[in-house]
N, C-alpha and C positions, 0 to 999 in steps of 0.2 A: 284584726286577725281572727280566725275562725280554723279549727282544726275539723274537717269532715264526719258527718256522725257515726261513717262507717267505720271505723279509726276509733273511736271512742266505743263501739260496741263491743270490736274486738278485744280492745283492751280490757272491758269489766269483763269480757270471758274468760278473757288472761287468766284476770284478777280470781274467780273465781274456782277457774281449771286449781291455781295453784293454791292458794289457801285450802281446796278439801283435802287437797295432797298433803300440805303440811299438819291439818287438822286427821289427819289419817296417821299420819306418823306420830305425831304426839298419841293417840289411843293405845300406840303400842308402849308407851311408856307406861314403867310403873308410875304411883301417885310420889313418890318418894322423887323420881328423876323429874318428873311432871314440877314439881313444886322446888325442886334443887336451887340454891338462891346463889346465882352468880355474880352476885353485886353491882348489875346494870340496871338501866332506869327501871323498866318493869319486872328486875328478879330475877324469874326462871321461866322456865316454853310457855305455862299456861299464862302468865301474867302479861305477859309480848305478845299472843296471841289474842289474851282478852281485849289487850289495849288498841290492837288491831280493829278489832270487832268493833270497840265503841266508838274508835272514831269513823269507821266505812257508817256505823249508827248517825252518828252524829252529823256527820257531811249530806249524809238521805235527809234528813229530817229538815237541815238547811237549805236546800234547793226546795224540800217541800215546804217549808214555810212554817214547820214545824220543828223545831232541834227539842233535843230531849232534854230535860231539867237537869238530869245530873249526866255529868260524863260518862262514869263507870262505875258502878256498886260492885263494892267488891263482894260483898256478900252476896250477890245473885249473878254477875256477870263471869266471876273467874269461876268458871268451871266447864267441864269438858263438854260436858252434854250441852250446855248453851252453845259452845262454839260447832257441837253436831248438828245441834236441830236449828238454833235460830239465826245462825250466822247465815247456812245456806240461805235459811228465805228472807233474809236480810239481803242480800245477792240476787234472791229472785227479783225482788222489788224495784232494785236496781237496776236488770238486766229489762224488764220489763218497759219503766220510763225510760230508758236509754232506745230501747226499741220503738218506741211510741216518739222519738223526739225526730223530728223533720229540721232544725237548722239548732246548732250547737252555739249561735253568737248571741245569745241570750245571756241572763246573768241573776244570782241570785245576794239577795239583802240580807244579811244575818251580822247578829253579834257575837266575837268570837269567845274563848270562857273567862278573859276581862273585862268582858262587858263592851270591849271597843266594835265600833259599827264597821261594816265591810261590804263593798260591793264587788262580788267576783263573776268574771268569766264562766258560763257551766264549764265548758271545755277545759279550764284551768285546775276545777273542783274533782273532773272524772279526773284527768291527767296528774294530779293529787294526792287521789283517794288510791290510785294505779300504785302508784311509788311512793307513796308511805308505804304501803301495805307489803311491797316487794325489799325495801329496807329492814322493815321487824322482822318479816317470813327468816329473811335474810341471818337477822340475829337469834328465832328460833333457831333455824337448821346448824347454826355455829356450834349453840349450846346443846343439839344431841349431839354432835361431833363432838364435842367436853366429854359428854355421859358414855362414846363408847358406841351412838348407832352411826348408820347411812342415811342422813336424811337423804330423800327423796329430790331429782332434780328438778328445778321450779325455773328455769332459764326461759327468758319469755323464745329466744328459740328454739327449745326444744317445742315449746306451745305450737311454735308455728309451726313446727315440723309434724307433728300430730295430727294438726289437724285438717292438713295441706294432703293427710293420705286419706 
């Protein structure tokens, strides 16, 4: 089975339409709501957000042949401006081999962060990388709803309805 690459381009736009959205909504927070710790795996917005970030990282780096040593530094990765500046071209990169790829039933070799080896489907890794990323957005947008904002709508149709005009 093979999922179309058109399909898959779409989606990492999705992916990307919606995470600046949510990374836009977070700027509006203070550091105090930004960092608010609601006892979920990664905390508060920025840490769900970071955690976001390193694995869309770490999946690129796997299809490249390259995965990055460490998952996530906390000391360099949670923070807002990384999710400003490098998450987008983290996405460009993204969007870029995704645009360059002509048949999506390829697959890439990596080990995951126990060390166990793995052969997966690309299509499987965008379709993945898609819905991890719309789950945590997911659990951002929960926890401004805690704090008192509006996040922002991330619904893949609203995506489609945007950009359908």
């Amino acid at each position: 089975m093979s999922v179309p690459v058109d399909v898959l381009r779409m989606h990492l736009r999705y992916t990307t339409w919606a995470s600046a959205r949510i990374v836009a909504a977070a700027a509006s927070l203070t550091s105090e709501e930004l960092t608010r710790d609601f006892k979920s795996a990664d905390r508060h917005v920025l840490g769900t957000l970071a955690h976001v970030y390193a694995a869309d990282r770490a999946w690129f780096g796997r299809i490249q042949g390259a995965p990055p040593t460490v998952f996530l530094d906390p000391e360099v990765d949670i923070r807002l401006t990384v999710l400003q500046q490098e998450w987008p071209a983290l996405l460009a990169r993204w969007q870029a081999w995704v645009d360059a790829l002509h048949d999506s039933s390829g697959s890439a070799s990596y080990y995951d962060l126990q060390g166990n080896p793995h052969t997966t489907p690309l299509w499987q890794i965008v379709l993945h990388v898609v819905n991890h990323a719309t789950h945590h957005r997911g659990q951002a947008a929960a926890m401004m709803r805690a704090l008192g904002h509006v996040p922002p709508p991330l619904d893949l149709i609203r995506y489609y309805r945007e950009v359908s005009r």
